[in-house]
C-alpha positions as CSV (number, residue, x, y, z in Angstrom):
1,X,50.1,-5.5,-2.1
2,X,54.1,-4.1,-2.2
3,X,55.6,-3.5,-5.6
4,X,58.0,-6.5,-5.5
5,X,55.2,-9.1,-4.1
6,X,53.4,-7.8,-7.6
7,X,56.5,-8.5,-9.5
8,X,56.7,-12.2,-8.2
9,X,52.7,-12.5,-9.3
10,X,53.8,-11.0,-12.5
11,X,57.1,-12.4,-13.5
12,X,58.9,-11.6,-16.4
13,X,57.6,-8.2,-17.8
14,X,56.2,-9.8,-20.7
15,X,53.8,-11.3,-18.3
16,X,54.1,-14.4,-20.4
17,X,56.6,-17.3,-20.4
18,X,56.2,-17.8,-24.4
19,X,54.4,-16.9,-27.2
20,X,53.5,-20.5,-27.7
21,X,51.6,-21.9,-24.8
22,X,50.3,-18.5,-23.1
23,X,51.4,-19.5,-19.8
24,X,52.1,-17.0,-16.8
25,X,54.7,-16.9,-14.3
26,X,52.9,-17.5,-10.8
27,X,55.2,-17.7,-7.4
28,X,58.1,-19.0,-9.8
29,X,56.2,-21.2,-11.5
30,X,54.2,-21.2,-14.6
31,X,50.6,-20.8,-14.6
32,X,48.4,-21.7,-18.1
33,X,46.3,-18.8,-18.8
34,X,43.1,-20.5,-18.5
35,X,43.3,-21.8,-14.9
36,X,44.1,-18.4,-13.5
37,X,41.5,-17.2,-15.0
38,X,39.4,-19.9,-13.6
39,X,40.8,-18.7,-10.8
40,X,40.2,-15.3,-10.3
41,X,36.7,-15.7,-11.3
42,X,35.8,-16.9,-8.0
43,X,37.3,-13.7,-6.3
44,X,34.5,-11.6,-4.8
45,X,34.4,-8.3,-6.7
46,X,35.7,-6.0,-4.7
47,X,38.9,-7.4,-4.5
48,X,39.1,-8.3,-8.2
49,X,38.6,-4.1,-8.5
50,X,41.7,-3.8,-6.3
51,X,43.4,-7.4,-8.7
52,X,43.1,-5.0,-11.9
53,X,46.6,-2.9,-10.8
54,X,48.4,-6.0,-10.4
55,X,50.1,-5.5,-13.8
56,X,48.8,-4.6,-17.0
57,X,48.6,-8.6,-18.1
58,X,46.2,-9.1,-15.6
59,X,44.1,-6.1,-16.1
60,X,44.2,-7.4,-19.6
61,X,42.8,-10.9,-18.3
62,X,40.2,-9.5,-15.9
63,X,38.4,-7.1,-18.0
64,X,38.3,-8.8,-21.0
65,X,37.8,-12.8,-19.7
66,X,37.7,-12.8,-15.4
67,X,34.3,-10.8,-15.1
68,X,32.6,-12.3,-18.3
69,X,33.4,-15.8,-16.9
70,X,32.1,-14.9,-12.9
71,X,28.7,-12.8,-14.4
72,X,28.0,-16.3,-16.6
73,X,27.5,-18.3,-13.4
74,X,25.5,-16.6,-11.6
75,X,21.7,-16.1,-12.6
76,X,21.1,-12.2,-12.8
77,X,18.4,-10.4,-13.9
78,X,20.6,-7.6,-15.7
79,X,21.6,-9.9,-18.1
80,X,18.6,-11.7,-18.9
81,X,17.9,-9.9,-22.7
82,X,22.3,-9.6,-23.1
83,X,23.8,-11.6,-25.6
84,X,26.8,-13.5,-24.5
85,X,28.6,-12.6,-27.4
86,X,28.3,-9.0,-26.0
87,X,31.6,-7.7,-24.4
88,X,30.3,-4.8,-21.8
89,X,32.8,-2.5,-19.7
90,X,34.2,-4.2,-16.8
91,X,32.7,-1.6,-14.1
92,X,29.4,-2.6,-16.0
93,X,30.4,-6.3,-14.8
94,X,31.2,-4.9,-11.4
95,X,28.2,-3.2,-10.9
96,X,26.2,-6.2,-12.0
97,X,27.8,-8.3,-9.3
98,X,26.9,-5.8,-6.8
99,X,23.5,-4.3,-7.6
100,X,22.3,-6.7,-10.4
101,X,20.4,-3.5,-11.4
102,X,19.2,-4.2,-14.7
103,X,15.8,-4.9,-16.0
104,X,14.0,-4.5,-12.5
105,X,10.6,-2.9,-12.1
106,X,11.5,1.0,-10.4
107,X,7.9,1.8,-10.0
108,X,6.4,1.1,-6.5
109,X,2.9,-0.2,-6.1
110,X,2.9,0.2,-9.5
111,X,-0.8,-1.9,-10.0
112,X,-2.4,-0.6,-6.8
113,X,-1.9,-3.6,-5.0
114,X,-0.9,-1.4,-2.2
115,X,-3.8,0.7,-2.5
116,X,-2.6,4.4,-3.1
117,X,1.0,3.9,-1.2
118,X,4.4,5.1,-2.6
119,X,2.2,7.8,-5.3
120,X,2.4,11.4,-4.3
121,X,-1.5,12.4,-5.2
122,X,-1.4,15.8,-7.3
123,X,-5.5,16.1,-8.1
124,X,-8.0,13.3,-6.4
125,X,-11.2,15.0,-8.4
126,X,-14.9,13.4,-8.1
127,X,-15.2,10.4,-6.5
128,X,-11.4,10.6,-5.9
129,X,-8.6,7.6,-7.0
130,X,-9.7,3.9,-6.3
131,X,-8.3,0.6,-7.0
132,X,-10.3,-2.3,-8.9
133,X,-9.9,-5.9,-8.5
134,X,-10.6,-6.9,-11.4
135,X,-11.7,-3.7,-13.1
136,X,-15.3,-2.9,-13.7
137,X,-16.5,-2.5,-17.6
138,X,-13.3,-3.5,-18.9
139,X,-11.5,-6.4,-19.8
140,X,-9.3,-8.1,-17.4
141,X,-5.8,-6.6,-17.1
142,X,-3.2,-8.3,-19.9
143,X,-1.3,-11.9,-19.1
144,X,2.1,-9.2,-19.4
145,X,5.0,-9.4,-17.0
146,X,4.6,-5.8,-16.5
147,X,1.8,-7.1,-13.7
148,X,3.0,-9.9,-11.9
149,X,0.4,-12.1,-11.4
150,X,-1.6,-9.1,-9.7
151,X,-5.1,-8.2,-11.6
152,X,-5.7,-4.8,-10.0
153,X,-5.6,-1.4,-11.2
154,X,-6.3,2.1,-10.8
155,X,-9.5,3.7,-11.7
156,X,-10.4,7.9,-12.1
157,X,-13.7,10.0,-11.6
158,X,-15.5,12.7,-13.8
159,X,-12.6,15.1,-12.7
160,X,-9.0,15.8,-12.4
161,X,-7.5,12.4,-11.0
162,X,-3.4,12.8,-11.2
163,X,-0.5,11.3,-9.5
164,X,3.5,11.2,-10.0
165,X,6.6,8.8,-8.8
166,X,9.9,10.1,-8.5
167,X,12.5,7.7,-9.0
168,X,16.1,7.9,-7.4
169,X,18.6,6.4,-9.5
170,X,21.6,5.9,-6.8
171,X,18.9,5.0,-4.1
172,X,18.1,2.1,-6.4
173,X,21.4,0.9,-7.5
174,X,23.0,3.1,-10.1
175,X,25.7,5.4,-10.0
176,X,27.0,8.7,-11.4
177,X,29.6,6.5,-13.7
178,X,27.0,4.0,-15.1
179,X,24.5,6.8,-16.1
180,X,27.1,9.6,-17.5
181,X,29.8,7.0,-19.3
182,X,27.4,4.1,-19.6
183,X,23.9,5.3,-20.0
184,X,21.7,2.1,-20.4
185,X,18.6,2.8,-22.4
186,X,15.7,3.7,-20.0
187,X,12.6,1.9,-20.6
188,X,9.0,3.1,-19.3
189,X,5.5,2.2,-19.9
190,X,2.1,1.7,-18.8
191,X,-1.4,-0.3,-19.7
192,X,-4.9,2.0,-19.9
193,X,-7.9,1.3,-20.5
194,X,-11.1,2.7,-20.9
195,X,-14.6,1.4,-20.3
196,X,-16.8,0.5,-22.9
197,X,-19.9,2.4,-22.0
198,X,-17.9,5.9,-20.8
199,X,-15.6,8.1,-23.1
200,X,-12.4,8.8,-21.1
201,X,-9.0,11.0,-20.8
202,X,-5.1,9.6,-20.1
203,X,-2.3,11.1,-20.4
204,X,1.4,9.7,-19.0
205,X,4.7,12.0,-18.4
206,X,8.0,10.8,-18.1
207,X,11.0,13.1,-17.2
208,X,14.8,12.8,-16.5
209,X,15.7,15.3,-14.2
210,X,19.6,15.9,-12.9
211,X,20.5,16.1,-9.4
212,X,18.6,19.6,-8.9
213,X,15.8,18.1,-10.5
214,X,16.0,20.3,-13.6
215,X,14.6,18.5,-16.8
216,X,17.0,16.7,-19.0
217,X,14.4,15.3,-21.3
218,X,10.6,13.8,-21.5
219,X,8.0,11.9,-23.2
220,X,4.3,12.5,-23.2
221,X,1.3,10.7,-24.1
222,X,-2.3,11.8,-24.4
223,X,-5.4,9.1,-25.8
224,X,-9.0,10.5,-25.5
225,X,-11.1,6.8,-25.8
226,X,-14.3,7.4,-27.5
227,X,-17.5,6.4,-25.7
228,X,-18.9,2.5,-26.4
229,X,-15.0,2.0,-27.8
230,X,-13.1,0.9,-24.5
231,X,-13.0,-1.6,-23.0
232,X,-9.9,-2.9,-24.3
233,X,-6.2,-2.6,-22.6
234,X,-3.4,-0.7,-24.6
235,X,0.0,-0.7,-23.8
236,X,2.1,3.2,-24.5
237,X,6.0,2.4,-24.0
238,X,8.9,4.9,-25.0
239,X,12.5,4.3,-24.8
240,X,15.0,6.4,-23.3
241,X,18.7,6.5,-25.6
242,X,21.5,9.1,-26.1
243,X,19.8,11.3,-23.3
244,X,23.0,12.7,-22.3
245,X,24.9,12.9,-19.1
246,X,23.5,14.1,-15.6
247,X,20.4,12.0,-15.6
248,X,20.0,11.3,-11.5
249,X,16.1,11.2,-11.1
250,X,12.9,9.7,-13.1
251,X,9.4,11.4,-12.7
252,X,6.7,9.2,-13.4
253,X,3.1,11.5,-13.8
254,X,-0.4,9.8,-14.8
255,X,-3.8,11.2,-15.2
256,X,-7.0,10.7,-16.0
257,X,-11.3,11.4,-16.5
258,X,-14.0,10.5,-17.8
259,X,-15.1,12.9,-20.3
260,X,-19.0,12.7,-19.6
261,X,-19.2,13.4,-16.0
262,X,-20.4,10.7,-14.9
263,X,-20.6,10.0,-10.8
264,X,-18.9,6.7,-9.6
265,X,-15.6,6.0,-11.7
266,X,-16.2,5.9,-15.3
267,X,-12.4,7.8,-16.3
268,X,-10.0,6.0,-17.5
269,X,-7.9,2.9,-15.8
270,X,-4.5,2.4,-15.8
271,X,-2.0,-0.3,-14.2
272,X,1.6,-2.4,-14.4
273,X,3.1,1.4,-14.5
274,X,6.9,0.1,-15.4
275,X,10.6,1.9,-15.4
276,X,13.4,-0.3,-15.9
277,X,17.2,0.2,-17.2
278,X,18.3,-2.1,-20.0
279,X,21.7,-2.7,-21.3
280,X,22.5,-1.4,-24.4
281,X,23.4,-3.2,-28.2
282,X,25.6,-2.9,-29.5
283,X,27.7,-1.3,-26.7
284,X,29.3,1.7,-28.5
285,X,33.4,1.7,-27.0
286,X,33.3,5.3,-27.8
287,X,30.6,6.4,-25.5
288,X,32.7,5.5,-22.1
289,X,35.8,6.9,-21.3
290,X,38.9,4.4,-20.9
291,X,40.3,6.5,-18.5
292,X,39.8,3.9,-15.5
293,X,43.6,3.1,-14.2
294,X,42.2,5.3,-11.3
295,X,38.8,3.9,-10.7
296,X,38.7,2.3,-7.4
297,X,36.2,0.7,-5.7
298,X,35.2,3.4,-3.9
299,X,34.7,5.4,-6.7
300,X,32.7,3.2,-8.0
301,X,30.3,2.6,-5.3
């Protein structure tokens, strides 16, 4: 688009015809505020990146109404726990629009309704990793979305039984902008259980790793469950905030045993394994940089 065809969109360089009625000057003619942003919220998102350099009125009217008004009618799963009283950054908008990568499950296989698929298998002691459908001397997995519908889970022997999960952020729909400027709180957790005539062992891991895969920051959990005291399904969740920039891989690392050597599968039992991103409240302005007049849609993808 040449400089003078974005003078005509434009108009006067107020951008507005009077202080009054808020109208803009459109081709000549005068446009009410409202219907072109009505208007432009039916553009696809790509070229409303490219719309943003029209003039600064209509950057103005993009990022602060255009992308608010297109996100609200269309059902997506990133914004399912936002608040629409929340203003987010526009890329944050964007990104929605094309990845919609909010508050989606990152774990693969993450009940063992695949069997052992998508885990890398670090130790596979005793009678080695199984899966249960429904698990044997516990209860029944929880009525938690964490599952979907599935009632399956992984059970360890009377040694060693350990596995991990590495998570690539931009292979599942982030990018270097949203996780260094944005940085959306990282969710993980995970059900265990053990049963209620064996003592058992679990422990979860959760690191952030940069792109060389050097640690940024963890969480760790260890519960040693008593003997004739499982049985019972317990949820251990942690949430990721303020982690800092860099952040490019998630390593997800479970393990478990039964702590009486028993044969068969006796250790502990775990299941609906779950990473997701979540958007942040209240969105602090301060934390991402306004310096966007360059940002492209290239850039951002």
């Amino acid at each position: 688009m040449g400089q003078r065809e974005s003078q005509n969109i434009c108009g006067t360089s107020a951008n507005k015809a009077t202080d009054n009625n808020e109208e803009l000057k459109l081709m000549e003619h005068y446009l009410p505020e409202e219907i072109l942003v009505h208007i432009l919220s039916y553009v696809d998102a790509g070229t409303l990146v490219k719309l943003r350099f029209v003039c600064h009125w209509w950057k103005h009217l993009i990022d602060n109404e255009v992308w608010r008004l297109k996100v609200s009618r269309e059902n997506y799963k990133s914004l399912n726990s936002v608040d629409p009283k929340w203003k987010l950054p526009w890329f944050v908008y964007y990104w929605i629009c094309v990845k919609d990568p909010f508050g989606k499950n990152f774990v693969k296989n993450h009940c063992g309704q695949d069997q052992l698929i998508s885990w890398n298998m670090l130790s596979d002691g005793g009678h080695k990793w199984i899966v249960e459908d429904p698990p044997e001397g516990t209860d029944n997995v929880p009525h938690s979305e964490e599952f979907d519908n599935l009632s399956s889970c992984f059970a360890t022997s009377f040694e060693s039984c350990s596995k991990e999960q590495t998570i690539d952020l931009l292979s599942e729909g982030m990018n270097s902008k949203m996780m260094d400027e944005f940085r959306p709180i990282i969710e993980v957790s995970e059900w265990f259980a053990g049963r209620f005539d064996c003592g058992s062992i679990y422990e979860m891991e959760c690191k952030l790793l940069n792109k060389k895969r050097e640690l940024v920051t963890d969480f760790m959990f260890r519960e040693m469950v008593p003997q004739w005291e499982g049985g019972m399904w317990h949820q251990v969740s942690h949430k990721f905030q303020e982690y800092g920039r860099g952040v490019r891989f998630i390593k997800f690392f479970h393990h478990g045993k039964d702590t009486q050597f028993w044969a068969g599968h006796y250790g502990s039992k775990m299941s609906g394994a779950c990473i997701k991103l979540m958007i942040p409240a209240p969105y602090s302005k301060s934390s991402v940089s306004t310096e966007d007049e360059s940002v492209s849609e290239d850039s951002l993808l």
